[in-house]
C-alpha positions in Angstrom: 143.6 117.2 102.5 140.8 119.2 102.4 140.9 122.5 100.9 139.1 125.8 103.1 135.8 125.7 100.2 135.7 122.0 101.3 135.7 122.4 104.7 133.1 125.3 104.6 130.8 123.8 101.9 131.1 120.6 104.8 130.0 122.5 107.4 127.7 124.4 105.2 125.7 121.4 104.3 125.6 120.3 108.2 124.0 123.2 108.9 121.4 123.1 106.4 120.8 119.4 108.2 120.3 120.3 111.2 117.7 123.2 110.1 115.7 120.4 108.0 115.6 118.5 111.0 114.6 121.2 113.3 111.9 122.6 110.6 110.7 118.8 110.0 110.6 118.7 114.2 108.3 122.4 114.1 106.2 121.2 111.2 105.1 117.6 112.7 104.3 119.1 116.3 101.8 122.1 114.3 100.1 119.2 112.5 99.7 117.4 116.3 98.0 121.2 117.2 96.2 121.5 114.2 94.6 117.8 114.9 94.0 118.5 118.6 92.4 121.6 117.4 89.9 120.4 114.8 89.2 117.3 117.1 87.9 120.8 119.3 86.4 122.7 116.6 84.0 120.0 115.4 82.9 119.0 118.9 81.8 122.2 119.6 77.8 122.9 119.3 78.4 125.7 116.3 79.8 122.3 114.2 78.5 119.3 115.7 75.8 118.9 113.2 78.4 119.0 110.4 81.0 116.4 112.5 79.7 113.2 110.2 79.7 115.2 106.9 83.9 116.2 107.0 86.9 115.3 107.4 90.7 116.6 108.3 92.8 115.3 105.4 96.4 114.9 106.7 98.0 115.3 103.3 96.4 118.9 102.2 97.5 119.7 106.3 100.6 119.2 105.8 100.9 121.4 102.6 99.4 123.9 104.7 101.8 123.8 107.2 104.8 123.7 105.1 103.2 126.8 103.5 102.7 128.6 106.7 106.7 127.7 108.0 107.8 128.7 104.5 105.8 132.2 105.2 106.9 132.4 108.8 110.2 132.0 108.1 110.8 134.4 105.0 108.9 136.9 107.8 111.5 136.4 110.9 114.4 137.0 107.8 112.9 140.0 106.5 112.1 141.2 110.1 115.6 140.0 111.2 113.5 138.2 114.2 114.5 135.1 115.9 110.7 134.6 117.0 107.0 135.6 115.3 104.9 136.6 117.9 101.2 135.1 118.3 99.8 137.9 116.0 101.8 137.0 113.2 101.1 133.0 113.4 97.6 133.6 114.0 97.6 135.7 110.8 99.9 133.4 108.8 98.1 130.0 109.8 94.4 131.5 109.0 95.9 132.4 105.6 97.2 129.2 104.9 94.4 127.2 106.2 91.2 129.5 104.6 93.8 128.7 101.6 94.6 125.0 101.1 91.3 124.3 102.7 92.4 120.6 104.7 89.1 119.9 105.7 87.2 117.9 103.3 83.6 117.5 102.6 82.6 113.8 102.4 80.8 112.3 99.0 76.8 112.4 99.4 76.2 114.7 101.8 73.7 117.5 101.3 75.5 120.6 101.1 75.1 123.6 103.3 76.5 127.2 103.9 78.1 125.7 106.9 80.2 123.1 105.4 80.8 125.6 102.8 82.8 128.0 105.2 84.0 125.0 107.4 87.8 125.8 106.5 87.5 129.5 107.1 85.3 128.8 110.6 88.2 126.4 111.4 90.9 128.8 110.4 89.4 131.8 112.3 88.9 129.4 115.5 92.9 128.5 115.2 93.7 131.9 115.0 91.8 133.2 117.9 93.4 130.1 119.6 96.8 130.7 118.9 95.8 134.3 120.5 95.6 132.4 123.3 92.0 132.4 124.1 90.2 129.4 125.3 87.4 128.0 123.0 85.5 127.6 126.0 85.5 130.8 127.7 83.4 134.3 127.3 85.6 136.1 125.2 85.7 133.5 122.6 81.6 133.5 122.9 82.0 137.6 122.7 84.2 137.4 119.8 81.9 135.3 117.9 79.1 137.1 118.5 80.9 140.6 117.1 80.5 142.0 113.8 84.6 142.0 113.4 84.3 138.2 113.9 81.9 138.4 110.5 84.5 140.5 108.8 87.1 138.5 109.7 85.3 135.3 108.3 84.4 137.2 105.3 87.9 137.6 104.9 88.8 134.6 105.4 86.7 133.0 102.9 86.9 135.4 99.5 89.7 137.9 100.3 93.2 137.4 99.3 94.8 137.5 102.7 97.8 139.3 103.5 99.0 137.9 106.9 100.5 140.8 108.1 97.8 143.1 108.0 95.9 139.7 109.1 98.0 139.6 112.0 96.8 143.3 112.7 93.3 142.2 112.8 93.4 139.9 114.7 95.1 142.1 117.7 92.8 144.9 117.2 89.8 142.2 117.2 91.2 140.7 120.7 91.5 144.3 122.0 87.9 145.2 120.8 86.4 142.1 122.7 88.8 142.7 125.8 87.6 146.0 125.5 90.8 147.7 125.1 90.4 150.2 122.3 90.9 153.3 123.5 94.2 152.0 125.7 
C-alpha cells in the first residue's frame, strides 16, 4: 500500500507531465509562427535582395524559443499571471531572437550591413507583429520610417535587452505611431 509521500510524489510527477507536454505543445506551435513569419519577412521588398544569401536554422530556433518560454514563464511566476500580455512576448521574443541569432548567413556571399542586422530586422518585425500589426499595412510602414524604430533596432542589435523595459518600448512605440501619446 502506498504511503501519502508516495501518492503525492505520484501525482506530483503527473503533473509535471502534463506541463512538459503542454510547454512541448506552446514551443512547437511558436516555431510554426516564427517560420510563417520569416517566410513574410524575407519576401518583403526591405529583404528580398538578401532572400538567397540566408537561411532560418530550425535548431538555433528552437533554442530560441525554449529561451523565450523559460523567460516567459519565470515572468507569469514572478507576476503571479496566468497570461503575458502582447507587450511582454513582443519584448521577450525580440530579446531572444536579436540573441540566439536563428537566421544564418550562407557560405560565399558578399557581406553587407543588411545581412549583418538580418536577426535584429527579423526580431523587431516579430515584435511589432506580435503587437498585432499587419506587415502590410500603414502603421507598420509609419513605424519603420520613425526614428524609435532606429532605436529600437539599435537596441536590438548591441544593447543587452531587458525584456521588460523592452516590452515598454514597444507600447510606447505603437502609441507614438498610432498617435497616442498624449492619451
Amino acid at each position: 500500500m502506498e504511503n501519502i509521500s508516495e501518492k503525492i510524489k505520484n501525482v506530483s510527477d503527473e503533473l509535471e507531465k502534463l506541463i512538459k507536454i503542454q510547454r512541448d505543445t506552446q514551443e512547437a506551435k511558436r516555431i510554426d509562427t516564427l517560420i510563417k513569419l520569416f517566410d513574410i519577412f524575407i519576401e518583403m521588398d526591405e529583404y528580398k535582395d538578401i532572400k538567397e544569401s540566408v537561411y532560418l536554422n530550425k535548431e538555433l530556433l528552437a533554442v530560441t524559443i525554449k529561451s523565450y518560454f523559460d523567460d516567459i514563464y519565470r515572468y507569469k511566476l514572478y507576476a503571479h499571471s496566468e497570461f503575458a500580455d502582447k507587450d511582454k512576448k513582443s519584448g521577450y521574443l525580440i530579446k531572444w531572437l536579436a540573441k540566439i541569432k536563428p537566421i544564418q548567413i550562407l557560405k560565399d556571399v558578399i557581406f553587407s550591413e543588411k545581412l549583418a542586422g538580418v536577426n535584429s530586422f527579423f526580431a523587431v518585425f516579430v515584435g511589432l507583429v506580435f503587437l498585432e500589426i499587419n506587415p502590410d499595412s500603414n502603421l507598420m510602414k509609419k513605424i519603420i520610417k520613425s526614428k524609435l524604430y532606429e532605436e529600437l533596432l539599435y537596441t536590438a542589435s548591441f544593447r543587452d535587452i531587458c525584456p521588460k523595459q523592452l516590452s515598454s518600448f514597444m507600447k510606447v512605440l505603437l502609441y507614438a505611431a498610432e498617435g497616442k501619446l498624449s492619451e
